[in-house]
C-alpha positions as CSV (number, residue, x, y, z in Angstrom):
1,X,106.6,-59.5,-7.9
2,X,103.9,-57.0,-6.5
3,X,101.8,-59.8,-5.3
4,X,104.4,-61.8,-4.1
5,X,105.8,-59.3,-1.4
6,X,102.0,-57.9,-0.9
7,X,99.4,-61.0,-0.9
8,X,98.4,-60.1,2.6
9,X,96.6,-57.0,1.3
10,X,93.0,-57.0,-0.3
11,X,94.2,-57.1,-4.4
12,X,92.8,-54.2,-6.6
13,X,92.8,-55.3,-9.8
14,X,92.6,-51.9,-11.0
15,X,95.8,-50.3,-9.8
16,X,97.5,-53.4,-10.1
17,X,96.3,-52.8,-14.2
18,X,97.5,-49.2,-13.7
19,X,101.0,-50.4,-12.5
20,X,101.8,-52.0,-15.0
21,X,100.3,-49.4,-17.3
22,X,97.5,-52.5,-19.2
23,X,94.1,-52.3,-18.7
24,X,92.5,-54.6,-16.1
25,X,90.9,-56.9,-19.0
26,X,94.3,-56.7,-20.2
27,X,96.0,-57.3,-17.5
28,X,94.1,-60.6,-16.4
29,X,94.1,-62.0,-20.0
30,X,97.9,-61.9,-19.8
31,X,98.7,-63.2,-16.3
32,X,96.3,-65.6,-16.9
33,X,98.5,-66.6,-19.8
34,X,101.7,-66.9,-18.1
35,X,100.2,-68.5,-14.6
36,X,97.1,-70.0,-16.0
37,X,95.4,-68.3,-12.7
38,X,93.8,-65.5,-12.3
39,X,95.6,-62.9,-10.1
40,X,93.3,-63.7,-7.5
41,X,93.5,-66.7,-7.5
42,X,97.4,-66.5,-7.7
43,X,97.1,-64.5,-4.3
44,X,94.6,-67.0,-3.1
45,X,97.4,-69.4,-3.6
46,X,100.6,-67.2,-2.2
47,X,98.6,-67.0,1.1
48,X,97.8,-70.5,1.5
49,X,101.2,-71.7,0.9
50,X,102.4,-69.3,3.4
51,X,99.9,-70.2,5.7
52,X,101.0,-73.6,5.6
53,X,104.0,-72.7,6.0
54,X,103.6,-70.8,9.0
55,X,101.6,-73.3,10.4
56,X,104.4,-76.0,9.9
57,X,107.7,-73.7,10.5
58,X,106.4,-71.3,12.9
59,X,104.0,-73.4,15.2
60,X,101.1,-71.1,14.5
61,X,97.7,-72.2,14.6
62,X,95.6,-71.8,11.7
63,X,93.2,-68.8,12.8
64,X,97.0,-66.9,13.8
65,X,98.5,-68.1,10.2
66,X,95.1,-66.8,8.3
67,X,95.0,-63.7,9.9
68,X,98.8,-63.1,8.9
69,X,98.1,-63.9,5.3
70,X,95.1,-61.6,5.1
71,X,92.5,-63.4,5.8
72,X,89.3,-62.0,7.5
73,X,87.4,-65.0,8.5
74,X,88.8,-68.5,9.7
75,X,86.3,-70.2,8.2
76,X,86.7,-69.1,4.6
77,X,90.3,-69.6,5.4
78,X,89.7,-72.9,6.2
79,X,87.2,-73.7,3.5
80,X,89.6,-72.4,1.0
81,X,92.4,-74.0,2.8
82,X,90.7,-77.6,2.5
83,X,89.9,-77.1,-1.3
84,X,93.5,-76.6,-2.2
85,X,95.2,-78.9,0.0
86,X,92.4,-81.5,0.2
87,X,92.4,-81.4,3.7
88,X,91.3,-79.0,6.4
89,X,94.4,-77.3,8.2
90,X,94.8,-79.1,10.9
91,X,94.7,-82.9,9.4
92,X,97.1,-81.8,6.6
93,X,99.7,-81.0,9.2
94,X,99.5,-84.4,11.3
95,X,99.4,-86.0,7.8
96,X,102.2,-84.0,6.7
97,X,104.4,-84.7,10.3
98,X,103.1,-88.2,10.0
99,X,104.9,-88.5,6.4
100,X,108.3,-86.9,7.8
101,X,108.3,-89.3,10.2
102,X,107.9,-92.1,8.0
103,X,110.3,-91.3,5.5
């Protein structure tokens, strides 16, 4: 629930561990287990998903939506962007609005 209403923010593995009272080994081993993710890569994907949908609900343009989600450097946003969508943000948006239109 933490990461879900904080993704934006750098992740600290550490107090995250001391929140919920585990150790950080700990900690990852079991979220790991339930998400099969790490929890950075969980919050890797919580602000990609909400930069695509920023992008598609809001009209924002991808360096505006990376920013929002926490994101330092467009580039990297983009790279990482790409590797989970399989596109780069703006061709998985006009593919996306090209398949609403169709269907």
């Amino acid at each position: 629930a933490w990461l879900r209403e904080h993704y934006a923010q750098p992740l600290r593995i550490e107090a995250l561990a001391r929140a919920a009272n585990m150790s950080a080994s700990s900690l990852h081993h079991h979220f790991k287990a339930v998400t099969a993710m790490s929890p950075l890569q969980y919050q890797k994907r919580l602000r990609l998903l909400e930069a695509r949908r920023l992008m598609l609900g809001e009209a924002c343009d991808a360096a505006t939506a990376a920013h929002h989600v926490g994101y330092q450097s467009p580039s990297q946003f983009s790279r990482e962007y790409a590797r989970q969508f399989g596109a780069p943000p703006a061709r998985d948006l006009r593919e996306i609005r090209e398949r609403s239109r169709v269907s």
